[in-house]
C-alpha positions in Angstrom: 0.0 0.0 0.0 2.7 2.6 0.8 4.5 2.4 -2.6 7.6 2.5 -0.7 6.9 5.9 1.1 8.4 6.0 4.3 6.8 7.3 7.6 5.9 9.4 9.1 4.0 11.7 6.5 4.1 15.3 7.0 0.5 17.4 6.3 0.1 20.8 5.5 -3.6 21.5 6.2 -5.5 24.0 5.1 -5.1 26.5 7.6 -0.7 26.8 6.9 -0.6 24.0 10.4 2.2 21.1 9.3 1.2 18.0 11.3 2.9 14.6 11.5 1.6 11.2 11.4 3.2 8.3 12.2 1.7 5.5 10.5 -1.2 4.5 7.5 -3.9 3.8 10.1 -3.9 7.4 11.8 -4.2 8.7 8.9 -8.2 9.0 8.9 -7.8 9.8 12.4 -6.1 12.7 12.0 -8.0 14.2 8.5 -11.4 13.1 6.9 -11.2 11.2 3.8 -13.8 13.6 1.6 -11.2 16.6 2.4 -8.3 14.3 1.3 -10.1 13.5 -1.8 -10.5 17.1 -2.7 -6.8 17.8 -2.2 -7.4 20.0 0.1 -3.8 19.0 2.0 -0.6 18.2 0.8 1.8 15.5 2.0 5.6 14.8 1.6 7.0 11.4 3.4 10.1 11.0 5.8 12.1 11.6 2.8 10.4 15.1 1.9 8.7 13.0 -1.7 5.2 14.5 -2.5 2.8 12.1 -2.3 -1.3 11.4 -2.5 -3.0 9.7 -0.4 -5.7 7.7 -2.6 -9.2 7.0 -0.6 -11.8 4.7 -2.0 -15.0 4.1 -0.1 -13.8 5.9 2.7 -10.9 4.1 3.0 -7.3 4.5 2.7 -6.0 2.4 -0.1 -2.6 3.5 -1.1 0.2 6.2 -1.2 0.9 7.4 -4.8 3.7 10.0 -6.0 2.5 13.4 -7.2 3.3 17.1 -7.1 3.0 19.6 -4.7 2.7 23.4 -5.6 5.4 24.0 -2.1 8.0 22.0 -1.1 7.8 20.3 2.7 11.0 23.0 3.2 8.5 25.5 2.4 5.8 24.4 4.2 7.9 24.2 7.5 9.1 27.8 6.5 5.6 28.7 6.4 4.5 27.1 9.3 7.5 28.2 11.9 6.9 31.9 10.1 3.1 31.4 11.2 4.2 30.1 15.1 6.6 33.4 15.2 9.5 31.5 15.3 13.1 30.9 13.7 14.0 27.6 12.4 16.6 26.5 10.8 14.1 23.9 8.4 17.1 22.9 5.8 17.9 20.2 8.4 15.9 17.4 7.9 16.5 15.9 11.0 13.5 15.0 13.6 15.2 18.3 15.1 13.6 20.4 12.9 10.3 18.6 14.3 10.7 19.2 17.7 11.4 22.6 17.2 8.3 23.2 16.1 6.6 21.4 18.3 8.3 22.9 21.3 6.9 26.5 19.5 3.4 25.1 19.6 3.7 24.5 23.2 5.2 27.6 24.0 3.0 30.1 22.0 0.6 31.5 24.3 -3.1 31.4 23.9 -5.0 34.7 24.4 -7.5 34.3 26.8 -11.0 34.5 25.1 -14.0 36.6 25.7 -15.5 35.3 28.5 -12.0 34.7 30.0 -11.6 38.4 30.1 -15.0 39.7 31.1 -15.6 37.0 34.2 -12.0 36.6 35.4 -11.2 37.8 39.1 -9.7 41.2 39.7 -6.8 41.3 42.3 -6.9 43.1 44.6 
């Protein structure tokens, strides 16, 4: 089924977020088949190859070769650029990864609305 694609896959969704996934069966767990059908992310293996994911009857049924309109170096650009952070994405190492991931975890979520209108005043 993989057509000799090696995991993990990287994902650039929709919304500029890279996301990794480790093996064929999280796939669907992670993104819904009808949006992978209408391209609406691209995917690059361990090795940075573009790749399609092919879905039939909901399914996951192979890995085939394709092209993307970025590169997986651009989309980690774009995505560290995104996060407000500077990373060094020419290294292809699982460095590169955690890097990001560490920015995820560090970026800091604004507190919402009702956060800011019910929270207690110090006094």
């Amino acid at each position: 089924m993989d057509g000799g694609f090696k995991f993990p896959l990287y994902v650039c969704l929709d919304d500029g977020t890279v996301i990794r996934i480790e093996t064929s069966d999280r796939i669907l767990y992670h993104l819904e088949a009808i949006d992978i059908e209408n391209d609406e992310y691209l995917f690059w293996d361990a090795l940075a190859r573009p790749l399609k994911v092919v879905i039939a009857k909901g399914k996951v049924t192979g890995l085939e070769g394709t092209e993307n309109k970025i590169t997986l170096t651009q989309a980690l650009e774009r995505y560290a650029e995104q996060l407000g952070v500077s990373i060094d994405v020419s290294d292809k190492s699982e460095k590169v990864w955690v890097s990001l991931r560490e920015a995820e975890e560090s970026r800091q979520r604004r507190p919402g609305l009702f956060s800011r209108l019910f929270r207690a005043r110090k006094t």
